[in-house]
N, C-alpha and C positions, 0 to 999 in steps of 0.2 A: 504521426505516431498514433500508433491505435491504445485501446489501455490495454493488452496485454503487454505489449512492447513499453506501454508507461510504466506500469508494473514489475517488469522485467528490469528497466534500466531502475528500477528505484530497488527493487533487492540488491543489485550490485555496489549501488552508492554504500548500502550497506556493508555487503560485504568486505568491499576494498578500501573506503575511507571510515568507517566503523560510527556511520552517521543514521540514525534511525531513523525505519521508514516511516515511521507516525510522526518523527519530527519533519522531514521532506512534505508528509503528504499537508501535514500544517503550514509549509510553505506556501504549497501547492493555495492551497485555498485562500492564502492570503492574498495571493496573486492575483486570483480569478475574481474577486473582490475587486481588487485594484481594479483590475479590467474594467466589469460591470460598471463600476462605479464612473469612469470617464466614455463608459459607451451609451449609459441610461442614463445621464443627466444625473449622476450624483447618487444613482440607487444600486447601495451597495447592500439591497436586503435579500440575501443569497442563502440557497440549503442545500447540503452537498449529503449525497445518497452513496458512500465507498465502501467498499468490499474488493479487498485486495486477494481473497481468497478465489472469490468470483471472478474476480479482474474487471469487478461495475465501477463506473467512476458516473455518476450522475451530477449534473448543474442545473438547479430549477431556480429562477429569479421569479420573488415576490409581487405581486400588484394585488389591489385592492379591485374589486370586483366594482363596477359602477354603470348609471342607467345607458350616459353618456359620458364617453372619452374625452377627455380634458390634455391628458400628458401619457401619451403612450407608453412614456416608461417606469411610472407610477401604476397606471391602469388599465384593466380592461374592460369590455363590455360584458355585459352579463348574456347578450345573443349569442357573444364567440366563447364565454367561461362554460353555458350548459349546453354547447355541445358534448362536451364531457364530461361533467356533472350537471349533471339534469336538477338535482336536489341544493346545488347553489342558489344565493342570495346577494342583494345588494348588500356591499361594506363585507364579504367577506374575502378571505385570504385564498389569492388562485395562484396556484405555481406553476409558471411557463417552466418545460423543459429548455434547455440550450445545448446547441450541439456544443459538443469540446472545438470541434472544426471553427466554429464561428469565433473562435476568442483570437483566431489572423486575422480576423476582418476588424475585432473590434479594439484590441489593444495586446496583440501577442509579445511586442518590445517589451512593453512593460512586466509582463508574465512572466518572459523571459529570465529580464532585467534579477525580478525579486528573489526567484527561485536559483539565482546564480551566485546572487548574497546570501539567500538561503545555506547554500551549500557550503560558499567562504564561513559564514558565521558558524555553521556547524559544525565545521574543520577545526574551526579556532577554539570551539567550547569544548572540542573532545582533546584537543593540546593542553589547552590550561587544565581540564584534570587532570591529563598524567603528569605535567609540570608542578600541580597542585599535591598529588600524592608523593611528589619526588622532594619537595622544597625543603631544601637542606642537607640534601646528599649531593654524597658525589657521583656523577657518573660519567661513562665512556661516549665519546659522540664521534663520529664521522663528519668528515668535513666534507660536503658539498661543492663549495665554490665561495672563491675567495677576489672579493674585487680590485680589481687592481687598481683602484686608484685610490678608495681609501682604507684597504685591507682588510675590512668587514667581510668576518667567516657566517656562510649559511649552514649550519651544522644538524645532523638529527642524530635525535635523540629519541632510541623507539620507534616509534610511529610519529613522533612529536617534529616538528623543523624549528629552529630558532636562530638565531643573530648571534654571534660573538661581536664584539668592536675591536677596532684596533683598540681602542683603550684599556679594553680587559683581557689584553693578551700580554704574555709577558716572558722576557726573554728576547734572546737574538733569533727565535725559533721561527721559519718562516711558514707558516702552514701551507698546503698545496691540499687539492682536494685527493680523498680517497684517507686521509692519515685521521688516526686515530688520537685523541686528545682530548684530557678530566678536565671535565669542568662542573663549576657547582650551581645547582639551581638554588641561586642566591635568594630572589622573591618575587611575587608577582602582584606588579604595581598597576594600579586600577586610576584611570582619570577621566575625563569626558570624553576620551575618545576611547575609552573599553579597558580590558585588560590586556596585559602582555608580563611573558615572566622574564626576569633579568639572568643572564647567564654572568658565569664571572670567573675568572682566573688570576684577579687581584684581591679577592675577597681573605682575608686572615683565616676564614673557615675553611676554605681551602686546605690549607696549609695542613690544620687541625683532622681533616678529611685523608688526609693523605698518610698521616703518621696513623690513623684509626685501622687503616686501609693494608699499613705496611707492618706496624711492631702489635702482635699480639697481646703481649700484658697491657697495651692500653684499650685494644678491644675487651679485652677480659674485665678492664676495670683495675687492673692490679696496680697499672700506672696511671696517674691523670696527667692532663695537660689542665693548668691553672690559669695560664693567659696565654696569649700570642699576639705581638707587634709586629707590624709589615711595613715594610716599601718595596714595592712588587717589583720583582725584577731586580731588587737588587741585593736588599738583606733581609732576613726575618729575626727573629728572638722570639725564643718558647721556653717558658718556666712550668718544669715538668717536676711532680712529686709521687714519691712510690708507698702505698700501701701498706707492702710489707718489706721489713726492716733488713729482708734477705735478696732482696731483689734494689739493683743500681736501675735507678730512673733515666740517669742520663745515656748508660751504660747500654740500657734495652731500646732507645729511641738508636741512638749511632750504630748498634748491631756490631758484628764478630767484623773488624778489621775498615769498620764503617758500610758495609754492604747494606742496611737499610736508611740510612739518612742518605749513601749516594744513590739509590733508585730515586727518590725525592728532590735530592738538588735537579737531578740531570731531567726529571718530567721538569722543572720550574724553569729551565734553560740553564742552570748552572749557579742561580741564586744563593748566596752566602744562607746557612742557619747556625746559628747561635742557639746552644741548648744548656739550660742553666738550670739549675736543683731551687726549687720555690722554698722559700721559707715563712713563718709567720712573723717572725722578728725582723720587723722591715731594715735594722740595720744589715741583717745578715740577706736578705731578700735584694735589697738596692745594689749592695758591694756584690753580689753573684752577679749583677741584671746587666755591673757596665763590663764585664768580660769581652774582650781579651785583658785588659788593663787592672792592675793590681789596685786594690784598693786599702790603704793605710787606716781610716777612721771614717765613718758617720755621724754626723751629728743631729740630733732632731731638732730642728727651727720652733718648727709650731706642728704640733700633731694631728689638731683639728680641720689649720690647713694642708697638712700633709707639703710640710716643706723639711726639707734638710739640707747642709754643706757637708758635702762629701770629701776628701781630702786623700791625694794619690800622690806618687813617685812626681819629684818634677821632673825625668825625663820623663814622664810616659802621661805629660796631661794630654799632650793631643793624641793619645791612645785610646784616653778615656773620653774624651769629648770626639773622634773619629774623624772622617771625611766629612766638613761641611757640616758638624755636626751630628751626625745622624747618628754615632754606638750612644751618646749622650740621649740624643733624641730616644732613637729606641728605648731605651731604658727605662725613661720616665715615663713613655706608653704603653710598656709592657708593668712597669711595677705602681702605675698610678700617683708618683711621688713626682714634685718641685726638685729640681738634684743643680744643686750649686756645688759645682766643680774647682776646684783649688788646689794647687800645687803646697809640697809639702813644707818647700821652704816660704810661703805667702809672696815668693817674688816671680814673676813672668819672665822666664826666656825671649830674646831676641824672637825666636822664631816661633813666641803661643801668641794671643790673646791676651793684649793691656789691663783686660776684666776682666774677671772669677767668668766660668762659662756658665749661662744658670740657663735649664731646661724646664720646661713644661710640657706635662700631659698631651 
């Protein structure tokens, strides 16, 4: 490769992977470094002369001028330095040219090698910006290719590529490549082996991302979303409050005949949401939170510690406590309260729970 044709493939790196040539051509010289450095015994005292515009790429390695040669790759003679500078001196600084050709002979693997990570790394630092400028929304990706053995989608996003897991998929939904599928760029985790952003479709933001996405008065602000509790895939709970006193909060999230909450189940696979009117008065706040199940009285335990017994229909405690727990569960993660559950008459049916059912955060 000559340097125009270097030249040429490095404006392209540019154009098509959005990798700067100043940061390539930093590569570049780190390499040629490398080189030197295991073809002169260690001397990696290198001066590079570029001009991309010219298309010069110049490589002069360092030696110290001296009466007699000791370590050729350290020095040279001062009879071979004034050939071409006649006004040189012993101990000073003479710059052998080096052809580009020669870095095959003396370490081009390595060259190779740096300038190939070079490139990966480059790739990777222009992904985590746009993953960086995105953290926290939601967006649309394509699916790539989906492995089949342990269902990890390779998705893009943009110019960007990333990893879904099977763990942050959620639903019966099987992905297949080419389909289209929100996911949120949850955050991006930094450890000794670099950065990388986490994708997520179990995230509760999500959720919050999707109603932002779907019912206007809460883009506008006119509705807010106050909490949201999840178990992906299978139920959520969102305590929604309105603004204004003319506008139904739960009313605008479910839409004319439910047409905006079903766009949202059916992206989630079909996941249950529970949508309940936030209040400040935690008794009125808790009794909304365990919906579907009616709630008879609140009582506050201890306030500090945010415990209460809650008290329902006896037929309907395992309404209020759910499947395995979880409308109870939810509840107390979405309103941040201890919720000890109890039947109205204080005595347990054959078919509840020997004990009051008591939930935590």
């Amino acid at each position: 490769m000559n340097n125009k044709e270097l030249f040429t493939a490095l404006t392209l790196l540019e154009k098509e992977k959005g990798i700067p040539m100043d940061y390539m051509i930093e590569q570049l010289e780190r390499a040629i470094k490398v080189a030197c450095k295991k073809a002169y015994n260690e001397n990696d005292n290198v001066v590079f002369k570029i001009n991309p515009e010219k298309n010069t790429f110049d490589v002069k390695l360092v030696k110290t001028v001296v009466e007699e040669v000791e370590d050729e790759n350290f020095e040279i003679s001062l009879a071979d330095a004034q050939k071409k500078r006649k006004k040189i001196a012993v101990g000073d600084e003479y710059e052998v040219a080096l052809n580009p050709k020669d870095l095959s002979r003396i370490a081009v693997k390595t060259a190779r090698d740096i300038v190939r990570q070079g490139i990966r790394d480059g790739e990777k630092g222009q992904m985590l910006q746009e993953f960086q400028s995105r953290l926290g929304e939601l967006v649309t990706a394509t699916v790539e290719r989906v492995d089949p053995v342990n269902g990890m989608a390779t998705i893009k996003i943009g110019k960007a590529v990333a990893t879904l897991p099977k763990t942050e998929q959620v639903g019966d939904r099987v992905l297949r490549e080419g389909d289209q599928v929100k996911v949120l760029v949850a955050e991006i985790k930094t450890n000794e082996r670099g950065s990388r952003a986490m994708i997520s479709r179990t995230s509760p933001e999500l959720v919050k991302r999707l109603f932002e996405q779907e019912v206007p008065e809460i883009y506008d602000g006119i509705v807010e979303i106050k909490a949201v509790a999840r178990e992906a895939g299978s139920r959520t709970k969102m305590a929604v409050f309105s603004n204004d006193d003319n506008i139904d909060a739960i009313g605008s999230c479910i839409g004319t005949r439910g047409d905006r909450v079903n766009v949202i189940v059916a992206e989630l696979g079909g996941e249950k949401i529970d949508i309940i009117e936030y209040s400040d008065e935690p008794e009125k706040y808790i009794g909304a939170a365990l919906s579907p199940a009616t709630v008879l009285k609140v009582d506050i335990v201890d306030e500090s510690a945010k415990s209460c017994k809650v008290t329902v229909p006896d037929g309907q405690l395992s309404l209020a406590i759910g499947n395995k727990g979880q409308n109870a569960r939810l509840a107390a993660r979405l309103t941040g309260w201890k919720i000890d559950i109890r039947p109205e008459s204080g005595f347990y049916g054959e078919d509840e729970d020997d004990e009051p059912a008591e939930t935590e955060e």
